[in-house]
Backbone as XML, in Angstrom:
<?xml version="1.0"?>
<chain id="A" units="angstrom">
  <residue number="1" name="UNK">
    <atom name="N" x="7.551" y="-27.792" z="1.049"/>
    <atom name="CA" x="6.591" y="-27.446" z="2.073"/>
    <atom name="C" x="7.034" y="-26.198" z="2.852"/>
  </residue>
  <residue number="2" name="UNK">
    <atom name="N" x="7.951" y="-26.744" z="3.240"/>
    <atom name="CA" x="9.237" y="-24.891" z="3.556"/>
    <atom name="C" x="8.497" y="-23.757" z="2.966"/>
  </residue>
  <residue number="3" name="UNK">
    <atom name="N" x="8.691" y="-23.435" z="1.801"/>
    <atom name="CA" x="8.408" y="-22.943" z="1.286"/>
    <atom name="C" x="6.992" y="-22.180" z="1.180"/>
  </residue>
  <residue number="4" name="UNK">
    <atom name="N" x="6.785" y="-23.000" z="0.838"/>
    <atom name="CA" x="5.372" y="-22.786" z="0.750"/>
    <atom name="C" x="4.376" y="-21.925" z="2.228"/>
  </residue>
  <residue number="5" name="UNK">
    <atom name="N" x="5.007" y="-22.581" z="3.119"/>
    <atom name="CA" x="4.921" y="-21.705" z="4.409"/>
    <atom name="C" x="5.698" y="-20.159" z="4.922"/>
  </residue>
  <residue number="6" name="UNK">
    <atom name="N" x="6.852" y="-20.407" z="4.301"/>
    <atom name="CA" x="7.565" y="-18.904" z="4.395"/>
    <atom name="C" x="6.812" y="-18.023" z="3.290"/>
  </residue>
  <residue number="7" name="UNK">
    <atom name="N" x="6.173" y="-18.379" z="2.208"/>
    <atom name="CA" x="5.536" y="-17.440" z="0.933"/>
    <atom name="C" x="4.235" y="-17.269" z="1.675"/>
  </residue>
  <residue number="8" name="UNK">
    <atom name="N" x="3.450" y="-18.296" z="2.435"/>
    <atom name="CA" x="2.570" y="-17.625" z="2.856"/>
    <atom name="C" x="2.675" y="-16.573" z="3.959"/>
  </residue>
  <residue number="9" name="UNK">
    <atom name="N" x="3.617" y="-16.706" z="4.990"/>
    <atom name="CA" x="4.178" y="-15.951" z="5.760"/>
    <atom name="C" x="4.130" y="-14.596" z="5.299"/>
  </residue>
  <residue number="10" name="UNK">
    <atom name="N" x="4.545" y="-14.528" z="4.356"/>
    <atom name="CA" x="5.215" y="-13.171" z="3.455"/>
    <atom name="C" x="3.807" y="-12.450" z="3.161"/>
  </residue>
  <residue number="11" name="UNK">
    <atom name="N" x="3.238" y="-13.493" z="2.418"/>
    <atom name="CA" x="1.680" y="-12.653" z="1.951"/>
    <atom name="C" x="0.858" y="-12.459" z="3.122"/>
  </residue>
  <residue number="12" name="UNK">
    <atom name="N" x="0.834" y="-12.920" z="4.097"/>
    <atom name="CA" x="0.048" y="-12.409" z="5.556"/>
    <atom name="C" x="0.486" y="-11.280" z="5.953"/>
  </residue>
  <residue number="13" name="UNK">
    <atom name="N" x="1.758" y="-10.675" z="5.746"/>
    <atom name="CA" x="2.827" y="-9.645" z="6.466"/>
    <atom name="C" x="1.998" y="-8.610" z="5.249"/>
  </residue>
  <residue number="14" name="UNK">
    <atom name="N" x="2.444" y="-8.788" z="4.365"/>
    <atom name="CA" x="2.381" y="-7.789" z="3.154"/>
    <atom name="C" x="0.667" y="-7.457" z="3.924"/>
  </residue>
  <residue number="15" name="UNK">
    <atom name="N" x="0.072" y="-8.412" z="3.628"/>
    <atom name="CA" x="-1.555" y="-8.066" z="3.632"/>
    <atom name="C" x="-2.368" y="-7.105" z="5.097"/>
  </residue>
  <residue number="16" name="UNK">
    <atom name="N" x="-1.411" y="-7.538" z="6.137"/>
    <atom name="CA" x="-1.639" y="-6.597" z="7.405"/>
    <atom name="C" x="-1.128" y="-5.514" z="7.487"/>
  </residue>
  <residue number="17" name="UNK">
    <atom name="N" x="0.187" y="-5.233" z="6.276"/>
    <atom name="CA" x="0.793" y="-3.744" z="6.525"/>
    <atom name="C" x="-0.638" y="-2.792" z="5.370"/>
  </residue>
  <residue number="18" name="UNK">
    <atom name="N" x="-0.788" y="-3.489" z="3.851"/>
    <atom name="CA" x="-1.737" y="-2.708" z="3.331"/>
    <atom name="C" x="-3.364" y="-2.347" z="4.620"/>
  </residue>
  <residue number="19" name="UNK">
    <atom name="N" x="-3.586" y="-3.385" z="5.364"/>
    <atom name="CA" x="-4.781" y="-3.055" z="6.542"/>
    <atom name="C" x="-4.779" y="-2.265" z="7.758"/>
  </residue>
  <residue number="20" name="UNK">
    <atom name="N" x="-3.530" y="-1.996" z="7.832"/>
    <atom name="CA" x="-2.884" y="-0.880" z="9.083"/>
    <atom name="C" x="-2.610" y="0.295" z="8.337"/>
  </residue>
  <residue number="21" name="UNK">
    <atom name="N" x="-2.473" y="0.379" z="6.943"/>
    <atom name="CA" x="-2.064" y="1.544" z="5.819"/>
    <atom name="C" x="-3.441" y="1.872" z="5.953"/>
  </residue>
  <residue number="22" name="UNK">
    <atom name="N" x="-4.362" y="1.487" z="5.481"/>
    <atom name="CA" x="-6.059" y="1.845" z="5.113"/>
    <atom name="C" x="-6.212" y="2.234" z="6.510"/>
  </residue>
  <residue number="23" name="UNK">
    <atom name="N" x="-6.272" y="1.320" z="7.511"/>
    <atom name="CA" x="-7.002" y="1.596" z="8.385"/>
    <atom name="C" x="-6.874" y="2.604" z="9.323"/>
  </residue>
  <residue number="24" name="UNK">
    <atom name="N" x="-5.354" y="3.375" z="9.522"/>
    <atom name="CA" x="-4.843" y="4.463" z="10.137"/>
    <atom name="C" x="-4.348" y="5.667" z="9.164"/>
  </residue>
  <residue number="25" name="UNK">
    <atom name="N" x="-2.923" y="5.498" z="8.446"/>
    <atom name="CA" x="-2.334" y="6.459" z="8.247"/>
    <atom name="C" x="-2.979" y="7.686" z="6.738"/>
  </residue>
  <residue number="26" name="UNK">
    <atom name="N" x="-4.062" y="6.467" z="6.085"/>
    <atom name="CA" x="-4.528" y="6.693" z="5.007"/>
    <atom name="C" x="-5.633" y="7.498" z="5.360"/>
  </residue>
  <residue number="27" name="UNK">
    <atom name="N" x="-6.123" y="7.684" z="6.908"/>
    <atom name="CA" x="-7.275" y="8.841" z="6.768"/>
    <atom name="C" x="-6.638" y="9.829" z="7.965"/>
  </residue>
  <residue number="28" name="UNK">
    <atom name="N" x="-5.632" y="9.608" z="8.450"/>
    <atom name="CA" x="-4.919" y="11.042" z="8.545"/>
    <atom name="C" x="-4.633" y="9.971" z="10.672"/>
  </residue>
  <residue number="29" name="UNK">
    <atom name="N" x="-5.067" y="9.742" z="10.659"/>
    <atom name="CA" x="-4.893" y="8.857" z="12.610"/>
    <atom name="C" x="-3.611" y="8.314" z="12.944"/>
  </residue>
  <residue number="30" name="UNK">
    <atom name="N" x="-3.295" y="8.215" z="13.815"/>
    <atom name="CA" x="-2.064" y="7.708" z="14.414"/>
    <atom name="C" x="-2.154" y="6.484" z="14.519"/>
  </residue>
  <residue number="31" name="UNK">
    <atom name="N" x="-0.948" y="5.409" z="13.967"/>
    <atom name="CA" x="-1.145" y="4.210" z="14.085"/>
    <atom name="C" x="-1.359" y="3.762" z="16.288"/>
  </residue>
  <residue number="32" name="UNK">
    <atom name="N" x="-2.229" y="3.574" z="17.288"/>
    <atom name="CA" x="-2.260" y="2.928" z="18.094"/>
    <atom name="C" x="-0.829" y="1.883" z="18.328"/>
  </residue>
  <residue number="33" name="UNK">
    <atom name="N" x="0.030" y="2.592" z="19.545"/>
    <atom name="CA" x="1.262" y="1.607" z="20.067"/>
    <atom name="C" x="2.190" y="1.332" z="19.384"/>
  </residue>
  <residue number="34" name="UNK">
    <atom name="N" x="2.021" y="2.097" z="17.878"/>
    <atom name="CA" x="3.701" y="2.154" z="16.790"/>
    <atom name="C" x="3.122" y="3.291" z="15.748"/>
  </residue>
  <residue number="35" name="UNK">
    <atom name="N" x="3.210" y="4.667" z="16.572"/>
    <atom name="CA" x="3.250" y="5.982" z="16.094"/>
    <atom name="C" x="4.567" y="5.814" z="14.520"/>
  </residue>
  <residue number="36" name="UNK">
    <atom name="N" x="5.710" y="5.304" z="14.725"/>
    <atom name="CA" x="6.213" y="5.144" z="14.170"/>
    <atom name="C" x="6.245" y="4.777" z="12.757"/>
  </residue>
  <residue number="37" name="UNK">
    <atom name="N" x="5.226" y="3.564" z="12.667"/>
    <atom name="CA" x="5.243" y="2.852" z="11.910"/>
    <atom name="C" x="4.084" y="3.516" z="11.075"/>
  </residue>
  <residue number="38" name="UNK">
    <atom name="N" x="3.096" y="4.250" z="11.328"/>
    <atom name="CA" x="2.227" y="5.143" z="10.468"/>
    <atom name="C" x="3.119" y="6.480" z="9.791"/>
  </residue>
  <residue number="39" name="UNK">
    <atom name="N" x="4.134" y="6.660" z="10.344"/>
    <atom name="CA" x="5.481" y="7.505" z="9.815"/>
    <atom name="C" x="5.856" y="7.311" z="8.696"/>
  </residue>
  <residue number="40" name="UNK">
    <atom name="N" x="6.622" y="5.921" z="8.956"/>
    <atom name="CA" x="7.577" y="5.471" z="7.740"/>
    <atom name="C" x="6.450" y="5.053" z="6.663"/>
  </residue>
  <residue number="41" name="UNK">
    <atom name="N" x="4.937" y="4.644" z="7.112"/>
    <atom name="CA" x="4.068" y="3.984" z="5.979"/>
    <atom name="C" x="4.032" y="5.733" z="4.964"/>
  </residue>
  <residue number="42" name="UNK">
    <atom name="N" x="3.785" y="6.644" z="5.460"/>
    <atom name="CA" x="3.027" y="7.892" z="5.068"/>
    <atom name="C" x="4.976" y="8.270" z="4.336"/>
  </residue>
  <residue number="43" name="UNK">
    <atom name="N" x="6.041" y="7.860" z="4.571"/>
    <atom name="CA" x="7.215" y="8.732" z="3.840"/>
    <atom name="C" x="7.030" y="7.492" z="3.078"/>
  </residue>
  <residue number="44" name="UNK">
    <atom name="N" x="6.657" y="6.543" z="2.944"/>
    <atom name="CA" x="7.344" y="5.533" z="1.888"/>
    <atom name="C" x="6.132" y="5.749" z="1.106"/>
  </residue>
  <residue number="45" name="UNK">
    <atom name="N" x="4.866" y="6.266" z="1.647"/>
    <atom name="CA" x="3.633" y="6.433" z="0.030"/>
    <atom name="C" x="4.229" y="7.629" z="-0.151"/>
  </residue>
  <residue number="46" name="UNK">
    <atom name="N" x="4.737" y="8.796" z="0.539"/>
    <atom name="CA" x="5.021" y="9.876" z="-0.395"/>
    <atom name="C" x="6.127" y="9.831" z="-1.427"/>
  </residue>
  <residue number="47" name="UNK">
    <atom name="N" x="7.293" y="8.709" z="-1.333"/>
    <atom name="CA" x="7.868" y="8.562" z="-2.073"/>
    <atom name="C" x="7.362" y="7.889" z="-3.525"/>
  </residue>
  <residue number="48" name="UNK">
    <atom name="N" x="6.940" y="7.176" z="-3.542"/>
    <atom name="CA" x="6.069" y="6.955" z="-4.852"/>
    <atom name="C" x="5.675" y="7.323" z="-5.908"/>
  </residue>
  <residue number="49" name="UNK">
    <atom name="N" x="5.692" y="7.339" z="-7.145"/>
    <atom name="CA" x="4.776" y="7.837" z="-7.781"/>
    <atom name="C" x="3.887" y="8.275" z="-8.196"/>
  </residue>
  <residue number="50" name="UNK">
    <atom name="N" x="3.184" y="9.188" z="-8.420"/>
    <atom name="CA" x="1.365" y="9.262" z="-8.914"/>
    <atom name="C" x="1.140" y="9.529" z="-9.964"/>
  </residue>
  <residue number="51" name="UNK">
    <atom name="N" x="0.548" y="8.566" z="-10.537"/>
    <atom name="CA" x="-0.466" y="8.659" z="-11.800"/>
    <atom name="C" x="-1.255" y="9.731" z="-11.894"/>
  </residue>
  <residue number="52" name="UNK">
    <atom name="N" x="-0.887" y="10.652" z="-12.647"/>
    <atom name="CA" x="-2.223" y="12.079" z="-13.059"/>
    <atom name="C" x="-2.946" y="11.817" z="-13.909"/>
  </residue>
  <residue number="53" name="UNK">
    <atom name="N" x="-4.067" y="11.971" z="-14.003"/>
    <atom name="CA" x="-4.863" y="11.685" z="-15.408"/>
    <atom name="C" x="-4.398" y="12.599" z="-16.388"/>
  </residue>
  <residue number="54" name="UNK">
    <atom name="N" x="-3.823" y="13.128" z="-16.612"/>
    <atom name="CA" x="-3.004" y="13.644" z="-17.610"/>
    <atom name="C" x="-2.094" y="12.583" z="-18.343"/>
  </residue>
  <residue number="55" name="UNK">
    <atom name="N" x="-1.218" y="11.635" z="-17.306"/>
    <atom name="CA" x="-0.486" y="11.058" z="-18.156"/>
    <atom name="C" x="-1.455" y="9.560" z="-18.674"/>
  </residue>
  <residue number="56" name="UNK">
    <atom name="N" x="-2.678" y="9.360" z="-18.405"/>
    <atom name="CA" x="-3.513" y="8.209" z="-18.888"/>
    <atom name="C" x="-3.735" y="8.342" z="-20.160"/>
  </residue>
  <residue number="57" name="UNK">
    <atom name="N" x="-3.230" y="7.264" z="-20.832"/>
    <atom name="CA" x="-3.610" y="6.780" z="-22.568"/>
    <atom name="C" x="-5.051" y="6.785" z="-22.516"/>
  </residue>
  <residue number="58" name="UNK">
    <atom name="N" x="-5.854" y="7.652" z="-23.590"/>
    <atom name="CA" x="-6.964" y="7.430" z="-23.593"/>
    <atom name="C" x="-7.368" y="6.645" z="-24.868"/>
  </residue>
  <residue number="59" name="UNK">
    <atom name="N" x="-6.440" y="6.577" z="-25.703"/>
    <atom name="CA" x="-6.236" y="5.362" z="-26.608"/>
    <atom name="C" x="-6.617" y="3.789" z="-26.860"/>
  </residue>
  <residue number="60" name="UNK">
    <atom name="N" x="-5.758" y="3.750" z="-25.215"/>
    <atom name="CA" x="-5.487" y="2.341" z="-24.609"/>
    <atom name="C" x="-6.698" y="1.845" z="-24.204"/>
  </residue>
  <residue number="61" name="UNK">
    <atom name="N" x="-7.195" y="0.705" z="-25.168"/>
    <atom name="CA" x="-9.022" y="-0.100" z="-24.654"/>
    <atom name="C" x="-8.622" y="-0.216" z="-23.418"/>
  </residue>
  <residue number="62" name="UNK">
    <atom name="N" x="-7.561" y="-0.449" z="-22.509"/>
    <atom name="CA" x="-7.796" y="-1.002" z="-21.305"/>
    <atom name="C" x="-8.556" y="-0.069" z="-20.366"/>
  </residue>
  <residue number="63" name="UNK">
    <atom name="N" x="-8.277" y="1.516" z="-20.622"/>
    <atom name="CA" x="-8.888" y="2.643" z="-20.337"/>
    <atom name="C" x="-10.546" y="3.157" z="-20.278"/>
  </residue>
  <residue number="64" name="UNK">
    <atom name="N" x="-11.037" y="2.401" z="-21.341"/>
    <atom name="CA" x="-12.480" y="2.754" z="-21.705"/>
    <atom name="C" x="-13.272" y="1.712" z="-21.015"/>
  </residue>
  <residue number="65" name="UNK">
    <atom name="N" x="-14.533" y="2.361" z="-20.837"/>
    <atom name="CA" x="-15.641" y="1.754" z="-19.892"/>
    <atom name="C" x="-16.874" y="2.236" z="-20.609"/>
  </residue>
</chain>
């Protein structure tokens, strides 16, 4: 039961940082009362990877529509 409450814990956390990501730093605004924290969201997406459509298998059925 532990458990099960700390995993949901986790997925509530995860799910409000992706809704503070969308909802501020992703259209350019200051996160409201943790300037900060729209900071570290915007260096930790620039660290990331990006997919170019260059490197997309056009091969791959999962690709076609």
């Amino acid at each position: 039961m532990l458990w099960t409450l700390i995993l949901m814990f986790v997925i509530l956390v995860a799910a409000a940082i992706v809704v503070v990501y969308v909802a501020y730093p992703h259209r350019g605004e200051e996160v409201p009362g943790a300037p900060w924290l729209g900071e570290a969201m915007k260096r930790g997406v620039d660290a990331l990877p990006i997919l170019e459509s260059d490197d997309i298998d056009e091969s791959d059925p999962a690709h076609r529509r």
